[in-house]
Kinemage of the C-alpha trace (Angstrom):
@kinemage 1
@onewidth
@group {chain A} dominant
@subgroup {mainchain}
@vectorlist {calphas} color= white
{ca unk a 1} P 86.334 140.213 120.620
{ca unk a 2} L 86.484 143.946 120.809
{ca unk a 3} L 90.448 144.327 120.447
{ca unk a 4} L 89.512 142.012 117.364
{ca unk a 5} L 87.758 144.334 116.150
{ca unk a 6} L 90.006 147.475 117.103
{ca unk a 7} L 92.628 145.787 114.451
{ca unk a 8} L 89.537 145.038 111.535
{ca unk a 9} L 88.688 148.892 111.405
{ca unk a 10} L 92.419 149.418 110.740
{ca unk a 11} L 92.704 146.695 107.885
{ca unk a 12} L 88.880 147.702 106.704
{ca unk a 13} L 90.297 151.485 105.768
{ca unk a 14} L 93.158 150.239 104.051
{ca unk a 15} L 91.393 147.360 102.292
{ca unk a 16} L 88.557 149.769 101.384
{ca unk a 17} L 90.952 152.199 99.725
{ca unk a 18} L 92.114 148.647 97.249
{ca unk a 19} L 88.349 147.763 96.862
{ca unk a 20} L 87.724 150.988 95.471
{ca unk a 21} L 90.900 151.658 93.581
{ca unk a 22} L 89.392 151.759 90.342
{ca unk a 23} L 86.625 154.159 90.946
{ca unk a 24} L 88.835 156.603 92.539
{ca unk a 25} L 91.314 156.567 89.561
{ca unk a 26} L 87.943 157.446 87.301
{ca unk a 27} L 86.187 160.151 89.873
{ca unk a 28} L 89.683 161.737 90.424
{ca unk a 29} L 91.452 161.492 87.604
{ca unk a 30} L 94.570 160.064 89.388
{ca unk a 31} L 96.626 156.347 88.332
{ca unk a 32} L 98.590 153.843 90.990
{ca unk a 33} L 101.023 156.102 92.510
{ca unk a 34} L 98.488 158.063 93.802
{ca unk a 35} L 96.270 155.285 95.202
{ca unk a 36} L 99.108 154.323 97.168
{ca unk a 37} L 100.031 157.461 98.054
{ca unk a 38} L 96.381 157.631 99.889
{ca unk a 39} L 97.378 154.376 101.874
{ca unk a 40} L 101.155 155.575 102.753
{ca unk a 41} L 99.737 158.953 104.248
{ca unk a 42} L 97.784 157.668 106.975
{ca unk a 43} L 100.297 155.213 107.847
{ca unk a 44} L 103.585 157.576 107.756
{ca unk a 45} L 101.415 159.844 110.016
{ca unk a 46} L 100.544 156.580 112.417
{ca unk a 47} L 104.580 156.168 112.602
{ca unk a 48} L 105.004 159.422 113.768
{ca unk a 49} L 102.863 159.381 116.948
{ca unk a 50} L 103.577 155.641 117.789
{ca unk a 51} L 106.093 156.904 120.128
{ca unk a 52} L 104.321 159.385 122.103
{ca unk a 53} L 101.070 157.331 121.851
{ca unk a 54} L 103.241 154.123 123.222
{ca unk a 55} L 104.819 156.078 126.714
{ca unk a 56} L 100.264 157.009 126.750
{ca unk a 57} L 99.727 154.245 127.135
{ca unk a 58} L 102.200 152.608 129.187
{ca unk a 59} L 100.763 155.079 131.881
{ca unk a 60} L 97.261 155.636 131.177
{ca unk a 61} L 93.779 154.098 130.586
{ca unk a 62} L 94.364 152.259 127.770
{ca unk a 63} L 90.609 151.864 127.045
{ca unk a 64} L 90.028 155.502 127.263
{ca unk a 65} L 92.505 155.467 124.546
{ca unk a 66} L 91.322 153.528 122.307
{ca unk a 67} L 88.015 154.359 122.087
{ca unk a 68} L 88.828 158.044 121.553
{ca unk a 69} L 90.779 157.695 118.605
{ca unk a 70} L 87.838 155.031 117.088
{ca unk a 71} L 85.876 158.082 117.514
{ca unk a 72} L 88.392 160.336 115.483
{ca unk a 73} L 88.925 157.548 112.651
{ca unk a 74} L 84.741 157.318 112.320
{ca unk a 75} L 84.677 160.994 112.099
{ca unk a 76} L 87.572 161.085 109.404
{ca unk a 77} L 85.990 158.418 107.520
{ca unk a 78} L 83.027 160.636 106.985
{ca unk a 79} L 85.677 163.609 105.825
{ca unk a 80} L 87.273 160.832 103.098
{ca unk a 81} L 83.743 160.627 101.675
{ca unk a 82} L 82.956 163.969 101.454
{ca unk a 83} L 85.895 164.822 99.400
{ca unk a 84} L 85.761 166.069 96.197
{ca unk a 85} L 89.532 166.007 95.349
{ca unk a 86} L 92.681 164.131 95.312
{ca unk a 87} L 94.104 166.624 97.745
{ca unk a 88} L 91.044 166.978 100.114
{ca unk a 89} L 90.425 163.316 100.194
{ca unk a 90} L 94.417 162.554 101.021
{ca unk a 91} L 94.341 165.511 103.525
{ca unk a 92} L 91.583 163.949 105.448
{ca unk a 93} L 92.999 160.644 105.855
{ca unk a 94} L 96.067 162.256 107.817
{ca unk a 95} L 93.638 161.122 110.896
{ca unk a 96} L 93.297 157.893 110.536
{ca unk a 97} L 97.080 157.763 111.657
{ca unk a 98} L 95.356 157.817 115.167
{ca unk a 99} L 94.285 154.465 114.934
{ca unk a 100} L 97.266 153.059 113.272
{ca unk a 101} L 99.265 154.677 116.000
{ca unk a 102} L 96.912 153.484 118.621
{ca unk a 103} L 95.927 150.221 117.935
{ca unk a 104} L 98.878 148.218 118.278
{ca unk a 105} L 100.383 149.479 121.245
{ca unk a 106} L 97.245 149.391 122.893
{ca unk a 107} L 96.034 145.987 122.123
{ca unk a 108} L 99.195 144.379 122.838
{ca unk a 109} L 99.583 145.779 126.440
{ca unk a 110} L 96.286 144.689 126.795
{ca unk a 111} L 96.836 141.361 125.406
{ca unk a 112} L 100.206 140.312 127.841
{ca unk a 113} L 97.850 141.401 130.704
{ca unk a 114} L 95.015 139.908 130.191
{ca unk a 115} L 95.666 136.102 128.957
{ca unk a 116} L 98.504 133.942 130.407
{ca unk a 117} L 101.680 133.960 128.232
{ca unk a 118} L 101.315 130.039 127.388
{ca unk a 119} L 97.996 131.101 125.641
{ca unk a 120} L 99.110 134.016 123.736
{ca unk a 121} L 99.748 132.451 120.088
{ca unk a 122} L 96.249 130.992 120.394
{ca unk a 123} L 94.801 134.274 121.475
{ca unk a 124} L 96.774 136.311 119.505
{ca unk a 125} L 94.815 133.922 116.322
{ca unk a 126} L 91.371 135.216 117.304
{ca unk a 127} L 92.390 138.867 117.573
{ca unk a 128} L 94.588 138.992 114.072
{ca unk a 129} L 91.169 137.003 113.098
{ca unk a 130} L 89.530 140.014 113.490
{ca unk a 131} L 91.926 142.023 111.815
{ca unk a 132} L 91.220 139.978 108.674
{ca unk a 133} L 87.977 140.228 109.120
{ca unk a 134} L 87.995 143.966 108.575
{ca unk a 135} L 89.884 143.193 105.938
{ca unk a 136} L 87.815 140.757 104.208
{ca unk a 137} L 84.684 143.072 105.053
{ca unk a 138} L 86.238 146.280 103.469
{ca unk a 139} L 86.925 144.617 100.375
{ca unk a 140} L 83.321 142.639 100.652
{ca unk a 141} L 81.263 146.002 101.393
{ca unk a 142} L 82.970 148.630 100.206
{ca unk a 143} L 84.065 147.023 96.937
{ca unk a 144} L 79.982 146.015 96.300
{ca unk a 145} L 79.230 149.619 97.953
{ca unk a 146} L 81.232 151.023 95.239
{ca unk a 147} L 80.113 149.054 92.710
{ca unk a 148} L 76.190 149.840 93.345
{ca unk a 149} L 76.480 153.394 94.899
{ca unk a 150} L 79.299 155.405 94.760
{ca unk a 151} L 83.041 155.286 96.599
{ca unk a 152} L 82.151 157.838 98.760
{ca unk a 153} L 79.272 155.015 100.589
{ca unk a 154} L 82.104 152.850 100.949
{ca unk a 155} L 84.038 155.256 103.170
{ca unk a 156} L 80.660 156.361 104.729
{ca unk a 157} L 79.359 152.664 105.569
{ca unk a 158} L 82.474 152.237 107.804
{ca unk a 159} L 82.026 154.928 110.152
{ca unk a 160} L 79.410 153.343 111.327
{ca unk a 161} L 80.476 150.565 112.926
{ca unk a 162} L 83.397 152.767 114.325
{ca unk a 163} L 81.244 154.448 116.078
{ca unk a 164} L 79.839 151.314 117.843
{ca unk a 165} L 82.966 150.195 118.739
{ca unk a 166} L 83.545 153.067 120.381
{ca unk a 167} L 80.240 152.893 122.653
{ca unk a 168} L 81.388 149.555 123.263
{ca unk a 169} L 85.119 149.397 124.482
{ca unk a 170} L 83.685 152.633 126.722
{ca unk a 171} L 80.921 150.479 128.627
{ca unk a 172} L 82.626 146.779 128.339
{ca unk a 173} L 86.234 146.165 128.250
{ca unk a 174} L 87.989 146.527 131.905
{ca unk a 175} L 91.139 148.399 132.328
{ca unk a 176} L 93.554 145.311 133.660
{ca unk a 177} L 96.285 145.656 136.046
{ca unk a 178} L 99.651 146.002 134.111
{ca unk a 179} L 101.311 142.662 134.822
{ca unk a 180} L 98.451 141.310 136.188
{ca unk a 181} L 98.835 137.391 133.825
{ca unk a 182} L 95.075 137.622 133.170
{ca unk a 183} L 93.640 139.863 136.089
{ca unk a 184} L 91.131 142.261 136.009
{ca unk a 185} L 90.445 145.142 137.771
{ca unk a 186} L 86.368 145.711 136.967
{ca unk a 187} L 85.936 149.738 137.698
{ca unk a 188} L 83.017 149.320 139.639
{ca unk a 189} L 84.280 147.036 142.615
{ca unk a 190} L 88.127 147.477 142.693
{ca unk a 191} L 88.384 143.560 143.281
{ca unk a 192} L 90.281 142.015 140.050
{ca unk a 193} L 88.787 139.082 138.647
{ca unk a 194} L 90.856 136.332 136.649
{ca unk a 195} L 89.981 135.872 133.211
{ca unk a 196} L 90.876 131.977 133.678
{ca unk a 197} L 87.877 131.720 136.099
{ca unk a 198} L 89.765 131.921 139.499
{ca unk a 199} L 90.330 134.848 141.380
{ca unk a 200} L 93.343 135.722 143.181
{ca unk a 201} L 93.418 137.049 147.117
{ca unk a 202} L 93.875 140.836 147.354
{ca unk a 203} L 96.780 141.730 150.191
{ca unk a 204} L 96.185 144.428 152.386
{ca unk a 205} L 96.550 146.960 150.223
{ca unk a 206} L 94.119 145.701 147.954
{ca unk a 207} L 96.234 144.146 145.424
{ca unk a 208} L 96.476 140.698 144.396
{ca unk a 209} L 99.300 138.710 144.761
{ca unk a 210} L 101.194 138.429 141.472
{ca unk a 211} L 103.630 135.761 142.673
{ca unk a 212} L 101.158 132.619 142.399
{ca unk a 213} L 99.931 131.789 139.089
{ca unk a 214} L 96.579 131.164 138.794
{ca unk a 215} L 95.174 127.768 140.130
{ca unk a 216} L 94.702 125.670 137.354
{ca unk a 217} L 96.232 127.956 135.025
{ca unk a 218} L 99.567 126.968 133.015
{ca unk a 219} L 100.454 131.320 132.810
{ca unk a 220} L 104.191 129.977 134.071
{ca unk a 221} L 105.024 127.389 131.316
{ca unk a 222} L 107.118 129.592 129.801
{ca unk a 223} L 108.739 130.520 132.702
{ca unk a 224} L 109.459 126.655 133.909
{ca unk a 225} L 110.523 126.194 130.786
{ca unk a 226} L 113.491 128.880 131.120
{ca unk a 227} L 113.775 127.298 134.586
{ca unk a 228} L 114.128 123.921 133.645
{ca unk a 229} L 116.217 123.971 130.729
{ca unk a 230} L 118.609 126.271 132.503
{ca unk a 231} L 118.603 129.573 130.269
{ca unk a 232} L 120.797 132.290 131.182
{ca unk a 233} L 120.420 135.933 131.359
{ca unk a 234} L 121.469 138.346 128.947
{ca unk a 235} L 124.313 140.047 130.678
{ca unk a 236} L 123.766 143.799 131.578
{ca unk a 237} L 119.856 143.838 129.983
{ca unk a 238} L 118.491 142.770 133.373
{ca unk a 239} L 116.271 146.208 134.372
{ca unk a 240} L 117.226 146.698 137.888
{ca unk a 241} L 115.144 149.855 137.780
{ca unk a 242} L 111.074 149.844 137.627
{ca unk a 243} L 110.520 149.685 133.830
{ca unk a 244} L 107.060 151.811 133.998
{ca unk a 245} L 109.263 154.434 135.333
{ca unk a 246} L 111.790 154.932 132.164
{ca unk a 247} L 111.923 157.797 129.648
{ca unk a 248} L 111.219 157.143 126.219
{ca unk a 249} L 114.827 157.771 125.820
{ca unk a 250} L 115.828 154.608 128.462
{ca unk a 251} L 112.703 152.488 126.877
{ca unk a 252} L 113.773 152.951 122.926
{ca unk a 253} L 117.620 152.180 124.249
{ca unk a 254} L 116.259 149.075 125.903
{ca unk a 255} L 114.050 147.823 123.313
{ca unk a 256} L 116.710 147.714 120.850
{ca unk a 257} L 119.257 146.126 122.617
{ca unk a 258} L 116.920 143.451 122.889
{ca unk a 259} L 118.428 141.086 119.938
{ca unk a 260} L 115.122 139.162 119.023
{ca unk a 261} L 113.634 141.936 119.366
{ca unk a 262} L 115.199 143.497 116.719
{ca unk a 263} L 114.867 140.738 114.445
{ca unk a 264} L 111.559 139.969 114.870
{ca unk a 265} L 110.973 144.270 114.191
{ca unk a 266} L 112.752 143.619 110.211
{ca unk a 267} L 111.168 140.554 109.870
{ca unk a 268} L 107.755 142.088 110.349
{ca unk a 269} L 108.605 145.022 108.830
{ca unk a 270} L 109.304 142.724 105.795
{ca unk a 271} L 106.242 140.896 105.991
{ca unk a 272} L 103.644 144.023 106.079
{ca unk a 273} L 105.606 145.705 103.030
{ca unk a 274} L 104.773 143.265 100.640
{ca unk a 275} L 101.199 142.773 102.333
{ca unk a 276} L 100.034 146.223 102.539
{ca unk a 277} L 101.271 146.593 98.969
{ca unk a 278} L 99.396 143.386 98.068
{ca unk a 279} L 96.395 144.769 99.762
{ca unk a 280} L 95.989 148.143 97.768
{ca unk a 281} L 96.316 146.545 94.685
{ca unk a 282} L 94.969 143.213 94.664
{ca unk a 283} L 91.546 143.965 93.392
{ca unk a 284} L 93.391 146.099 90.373
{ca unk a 285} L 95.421 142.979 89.864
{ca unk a 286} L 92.431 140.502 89.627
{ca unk a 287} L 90.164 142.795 87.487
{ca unk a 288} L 92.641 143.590 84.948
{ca unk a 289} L 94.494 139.962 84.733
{ca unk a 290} L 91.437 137.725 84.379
{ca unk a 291} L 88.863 140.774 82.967
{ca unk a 292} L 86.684 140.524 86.365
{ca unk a 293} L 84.755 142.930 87.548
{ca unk a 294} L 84.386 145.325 90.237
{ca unk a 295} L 81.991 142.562 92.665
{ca unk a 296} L 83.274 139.880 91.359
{ca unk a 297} L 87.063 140.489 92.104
{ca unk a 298} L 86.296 141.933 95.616
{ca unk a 299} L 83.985 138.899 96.517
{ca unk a 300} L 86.519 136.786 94.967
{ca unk a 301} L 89.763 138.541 97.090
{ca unk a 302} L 87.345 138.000 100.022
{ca unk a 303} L 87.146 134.025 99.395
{ca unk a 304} L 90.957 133.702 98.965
{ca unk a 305} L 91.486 135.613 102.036
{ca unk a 306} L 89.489 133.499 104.221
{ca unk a 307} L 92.727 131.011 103.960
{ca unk a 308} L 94.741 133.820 106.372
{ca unk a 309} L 91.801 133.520 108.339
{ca unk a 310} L 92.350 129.801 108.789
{ca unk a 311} L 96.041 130.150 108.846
{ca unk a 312} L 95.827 132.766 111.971
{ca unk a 313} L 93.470 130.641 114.044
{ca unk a 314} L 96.013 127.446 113.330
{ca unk a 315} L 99.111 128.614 113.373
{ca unk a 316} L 99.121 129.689 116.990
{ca unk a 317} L 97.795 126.575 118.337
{ca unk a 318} L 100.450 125.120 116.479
{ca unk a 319} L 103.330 127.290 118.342
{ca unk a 320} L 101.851 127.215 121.514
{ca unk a 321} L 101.988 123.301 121.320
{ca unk a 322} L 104.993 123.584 120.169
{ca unk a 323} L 105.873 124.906 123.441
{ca unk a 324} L 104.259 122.413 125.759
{ca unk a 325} L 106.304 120.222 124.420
{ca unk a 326} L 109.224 121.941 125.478
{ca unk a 327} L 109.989 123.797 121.730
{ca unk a 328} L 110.793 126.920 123.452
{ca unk a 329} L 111.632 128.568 120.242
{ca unk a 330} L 108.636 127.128 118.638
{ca unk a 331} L 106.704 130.672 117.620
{ca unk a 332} L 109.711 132.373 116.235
{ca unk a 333} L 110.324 129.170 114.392
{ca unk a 334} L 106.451 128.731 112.822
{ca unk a 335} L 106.535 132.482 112.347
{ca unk a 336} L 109.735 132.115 109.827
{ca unk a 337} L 108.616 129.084 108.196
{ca unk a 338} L 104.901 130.694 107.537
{ca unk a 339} L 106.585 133.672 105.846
{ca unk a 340} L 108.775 131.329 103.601
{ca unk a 341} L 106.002 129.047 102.365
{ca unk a 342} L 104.019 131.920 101.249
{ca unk a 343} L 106.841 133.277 99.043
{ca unk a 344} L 107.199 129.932 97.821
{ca unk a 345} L 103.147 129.325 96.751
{ca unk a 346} L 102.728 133.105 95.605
{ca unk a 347} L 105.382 132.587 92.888
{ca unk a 348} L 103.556 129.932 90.905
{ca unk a 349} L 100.338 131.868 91.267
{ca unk a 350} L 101.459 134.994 90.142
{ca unk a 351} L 103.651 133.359 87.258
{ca unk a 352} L 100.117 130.943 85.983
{ca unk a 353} L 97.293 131.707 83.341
{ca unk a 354} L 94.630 129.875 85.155
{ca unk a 355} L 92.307 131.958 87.370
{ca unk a 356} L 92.072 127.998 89.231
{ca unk a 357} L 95.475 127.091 89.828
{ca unk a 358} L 95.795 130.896 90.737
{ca unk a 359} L 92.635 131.017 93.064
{ca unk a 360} L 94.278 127.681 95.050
{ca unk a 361} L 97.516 129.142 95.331
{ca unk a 362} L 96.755 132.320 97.018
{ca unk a 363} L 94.100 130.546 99.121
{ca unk a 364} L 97.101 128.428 100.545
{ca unk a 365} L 99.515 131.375 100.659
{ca unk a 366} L 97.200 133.617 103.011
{ca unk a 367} L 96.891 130.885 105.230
{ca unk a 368} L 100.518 131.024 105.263
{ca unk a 369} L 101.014 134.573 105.131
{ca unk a 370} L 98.336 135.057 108.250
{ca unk a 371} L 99.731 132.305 110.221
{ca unk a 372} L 102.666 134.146 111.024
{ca unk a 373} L 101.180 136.848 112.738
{ca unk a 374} L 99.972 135.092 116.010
{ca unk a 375} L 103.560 133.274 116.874
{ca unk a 376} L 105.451 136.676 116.304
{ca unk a 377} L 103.191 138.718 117.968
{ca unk a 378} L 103.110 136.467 121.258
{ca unk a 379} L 106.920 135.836 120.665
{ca unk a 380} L 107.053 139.498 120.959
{ca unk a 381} L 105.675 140.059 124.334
{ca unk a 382} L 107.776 137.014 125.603
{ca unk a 383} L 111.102 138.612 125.406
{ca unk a 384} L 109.444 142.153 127.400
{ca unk a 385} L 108.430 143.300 130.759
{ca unk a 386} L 105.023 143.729 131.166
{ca unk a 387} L 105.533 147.489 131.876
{ca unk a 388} L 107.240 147.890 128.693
{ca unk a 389} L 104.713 146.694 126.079
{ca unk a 390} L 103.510 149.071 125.203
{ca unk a 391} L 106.008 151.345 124.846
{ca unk a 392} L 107.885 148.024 123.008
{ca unk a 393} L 105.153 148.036 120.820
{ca unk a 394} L 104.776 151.359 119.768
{ca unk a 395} L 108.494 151.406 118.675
{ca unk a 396} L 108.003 148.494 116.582
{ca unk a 397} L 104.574 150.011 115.078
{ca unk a 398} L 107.036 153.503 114.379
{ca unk a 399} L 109.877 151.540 112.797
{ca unk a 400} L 107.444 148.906 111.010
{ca unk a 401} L 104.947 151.836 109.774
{ca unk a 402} L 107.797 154.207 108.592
{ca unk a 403} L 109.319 151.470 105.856
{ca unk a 404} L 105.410 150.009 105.234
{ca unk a 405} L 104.361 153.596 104.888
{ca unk a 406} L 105.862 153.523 101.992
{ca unk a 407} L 105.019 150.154 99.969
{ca unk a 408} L 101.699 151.215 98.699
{ca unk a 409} L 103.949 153.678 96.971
{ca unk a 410} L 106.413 151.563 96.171
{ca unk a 411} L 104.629 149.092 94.296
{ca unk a 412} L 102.530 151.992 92.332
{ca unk a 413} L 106.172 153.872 91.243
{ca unk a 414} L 107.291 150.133 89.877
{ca unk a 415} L 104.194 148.876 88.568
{ca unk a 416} L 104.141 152.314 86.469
{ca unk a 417} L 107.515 151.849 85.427
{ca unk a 418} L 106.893 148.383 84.537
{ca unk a 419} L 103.662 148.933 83.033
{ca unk a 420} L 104.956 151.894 81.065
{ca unk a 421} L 102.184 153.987 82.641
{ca unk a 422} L 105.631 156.605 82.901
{ca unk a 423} L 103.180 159.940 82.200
{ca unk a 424} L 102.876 162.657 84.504
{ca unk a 425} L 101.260 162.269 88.501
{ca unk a 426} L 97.649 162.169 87.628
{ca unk a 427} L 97.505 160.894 84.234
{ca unk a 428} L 97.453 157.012 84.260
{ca unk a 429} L 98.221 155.672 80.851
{ca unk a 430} L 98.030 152.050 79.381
{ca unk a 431} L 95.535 149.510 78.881
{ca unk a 432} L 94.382 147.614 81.425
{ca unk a 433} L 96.891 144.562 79.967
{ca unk a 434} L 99.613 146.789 80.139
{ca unk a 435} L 98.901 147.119 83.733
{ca unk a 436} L 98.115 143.808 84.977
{ca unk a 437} L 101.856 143.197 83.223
{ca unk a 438} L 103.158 145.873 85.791
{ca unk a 439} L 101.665 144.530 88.910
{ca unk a 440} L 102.314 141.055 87.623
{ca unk a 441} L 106.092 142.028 87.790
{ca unk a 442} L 105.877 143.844 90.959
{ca unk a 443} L 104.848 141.542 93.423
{ca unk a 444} L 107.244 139.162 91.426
{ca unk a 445} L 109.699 141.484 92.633
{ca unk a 446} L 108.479 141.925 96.077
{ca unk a 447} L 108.384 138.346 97.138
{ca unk a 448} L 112.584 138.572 97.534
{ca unk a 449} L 110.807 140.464 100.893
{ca unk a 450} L 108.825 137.540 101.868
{ca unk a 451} L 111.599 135.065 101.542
{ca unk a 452} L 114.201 137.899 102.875
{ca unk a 453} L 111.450 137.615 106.035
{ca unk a 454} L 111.411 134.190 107.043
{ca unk a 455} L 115.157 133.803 106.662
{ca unk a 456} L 116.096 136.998 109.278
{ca unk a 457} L 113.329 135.012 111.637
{ca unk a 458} L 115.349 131.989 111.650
{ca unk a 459} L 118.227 134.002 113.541
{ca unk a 460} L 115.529 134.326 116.419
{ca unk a 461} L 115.831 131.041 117.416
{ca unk a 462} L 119.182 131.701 118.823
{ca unk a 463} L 118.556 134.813 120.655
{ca unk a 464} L 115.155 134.293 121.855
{ca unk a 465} L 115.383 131.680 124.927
{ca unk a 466} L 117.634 134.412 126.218
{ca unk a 467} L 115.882 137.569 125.872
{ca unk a 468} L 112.645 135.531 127.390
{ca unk a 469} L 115.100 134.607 130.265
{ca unk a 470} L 116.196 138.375 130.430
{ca unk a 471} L 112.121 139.740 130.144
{ca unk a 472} L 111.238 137.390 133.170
{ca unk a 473} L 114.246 138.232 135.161
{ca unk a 474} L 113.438 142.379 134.808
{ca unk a 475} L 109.973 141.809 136.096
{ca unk a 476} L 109.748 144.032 139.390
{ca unk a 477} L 107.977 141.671 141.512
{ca unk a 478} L 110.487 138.430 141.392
């Protein structure tokens, strides 16, 4: 629940910056390049301290972690409100990089060590769940927020619960023991505590043994499965050395060599391009294609988005069945066909007239679209060792963020271009038409990412049984 909701305050920021896209361009005088520009700022600067944020927290309190920077993002949130420019208001969002820096490391070390890895793509579904979520709720509040009050309330409204998520990841979530397959070290007693239900027998040391999974627990399916079906090694990627004791240098070498690994990096990469472009301009889109307004097309983006809600909590059931029946390659091979099936419903609903066939289209397409987040993610921490999530992570968040950081831009340059908004920075120009016409063509355009997407994840299947074999074989304790 509360690395749920670590992700929604992310998505809720950049969601709330599309909700209230249209105001801004009034209050500050400023057209699409510059509303992306606000998204692309605070990402870039969450690419650059990925890396040192990732070796953090590969060897510190991750908890401590997080919560601090919630506490920096509420207080920046407040800044974004107060501004009364363009350059003030994209100056303050510089620190809200410390959540998108933060999060996903974070939350995915957390994840591998607390749930069992036959679990993961189900688990992984109700944490993207709450990235959506936030999503769905900074469109929903901010967008009405806007609409009643003023833009600055919808930044304002959302520190709020930032600071309550910070009070609570402080007092409730448990720093687990790295590796631990679902163990939990509560602070107050020193005695770890399975997550599954069953606790495991401290030596005399005081550490649980790691060997044994969990009674009743299936945390080694995976792992039988590599047994049983007789998956090699990849040769001369088998750590020999402690992996919580490698420089950043060793780690980043490591990480890339890692073949699925690498694909499942572009693939994402791919993915959150088009959707963080999608995301900053969809309300635009819907107001100026079908002549909503500001409520309605927020509420409206909100509905259609519940279908990624439904996709995430589905899709990694589906994978992680997938693998009890002996599919090892089952998540990378959901994840690809998610991203392909929403390429292939978004271009009928982008290319229709009817605000119906439109609305059903893009309801089925974000069920699609958030469907192949659980599978990759847990696919992800498959193919590492434990002590290298994070780290893993963080390199992917660097090398995803960097070409992301850049769509909201992207798709404001084109849609300008296409639009024939071409006037100075600043000075949007064209009816409303004229736009819709130039996001119309834009995500037309973009979709050759979505399809690009699914196709690279295909490759995984051949690497993957591998690198899992590899991850499990680098593990310091077997």
């Amino acid at each position: 629940m509360l690395l749920a909701c670590v992700l929604g305050l992310n998505s809720a920021d950049s969601a709330t910056v599309g909700a209230v896209a249209t105001e801004l361009e009034r209050s500050l005088h400023v057209g699409n390049i510059q509303i992306g520009l606000l998204v692309t700022v605070s990402t870039g600067v969450g690419a650059l301290a990925a890396l040192p944020v990732g070796v953090l927290v590969d060897r510190t309190n991750r908890t401590r972690l997080l919560w601090v920077s919630i506490l920096i993002w509420s207080a920046a949130m407040v800044v974004n409100g107060a501004s009364t420019s363009f350059v003030m208001l994209l100056i303050s969002r510089l620190a809200l990089g410390a959540v998108v820096a933060t999060a996903g490391p974070a939350v995915a070390s957390l994840t591998g060590d607390m749930f069992p890895a036959a679990e993961r793509g189900r688990v992984y579904g109700y944490i993207l769940a709450g990235e959506l979520v936030g999503t769905g709720t900074g469109y929903l509040v901010s967008g009405n927020v806007a609409a009643a009050l003023s833009w600055r309330y919808s930044f304002w409204v959302l520190a709020v619960p930032g600071l309550i998520l910070a009070v609570a990841i402080r007092r409730l979530l448990p720093e687990p023991q790295r590796g631990g397959h679902g163990q939990l070290f509560p602070a107050a007693t020193g005695t770890r505590t399975a997550t599954t239900g069953v606790s495991a027998a401290p030596d005399a040391a005081g550490h649980a043994d790691r060997s044994a999974p969990t009674a009743g627990s299936d945390d080694d399916l995976v792992e039988r499965e590599v047994q049983e079906q007789g998956i090699p090694t990849r040769a001369g990627l088998v750590l020999r050395a402690d992996p919580a004791r490698l420089s950043l240098w060793q780690a980043t070498s490591f990480v890339l060599r890692v073949r699925t690994n690498v694909v499942l990096i572009i693939s994402s990469a791919l993915g959150y391009f088009f959707l963080t472009g999608l995301q900053t301009f969809a309300v635009v889109f819907l107001r100026a294609r079908f002549g909503l307004g500001q409520s309605l097309a927020s509420t409206l983006l909100v509905l259609l988005g519940a279908g990624s809600l439904l996709g995430v909590l589905i899709a990694g059931r589906i994978a992680d069945r997938l693998i009890r029946h002996r599919c090892l390659t089952g998540r990378v091979l959901v994840g690809a066909i998610c991203f392909l099936l929403t390429a292939a419903l978004l271009l009928p609903a982008l290319l229709t007239t009817s605000l119906l066939i439109a609305a059903l289209l893009i309801f089925l397409a974000a069920a699609a679209l958030g469907g192949s987040n659980p599978p990759i993610d847990a696919a992800r921490l498959d193919i590492m060792p434990a002590a290298l999530r994070g780290r893993a992570e963080a390199i992917r968040t660097a090398l995803r963020a960097a070409f992301t950081a850049s769509a909201p831009l992207v798709f404001g340059y084109v849609s300008t271009q296409l639009g024939g908004q071409r006037s100075a920075l600043g000075e949007p120009t064209g009816s409303v038409q004229v736009r819709a016409t130039g996001l119309d063509r834009t995500f037309l355009i973009m979709l050759t990412a979505l399809a690009a997407a699914g196709l690279i994840m295909l490759l995984a299947q051949r690497t993957y049984p591998a690198d899992v074999a590899t991850a499990l074989a680098s593990e310091p304790d077997r």
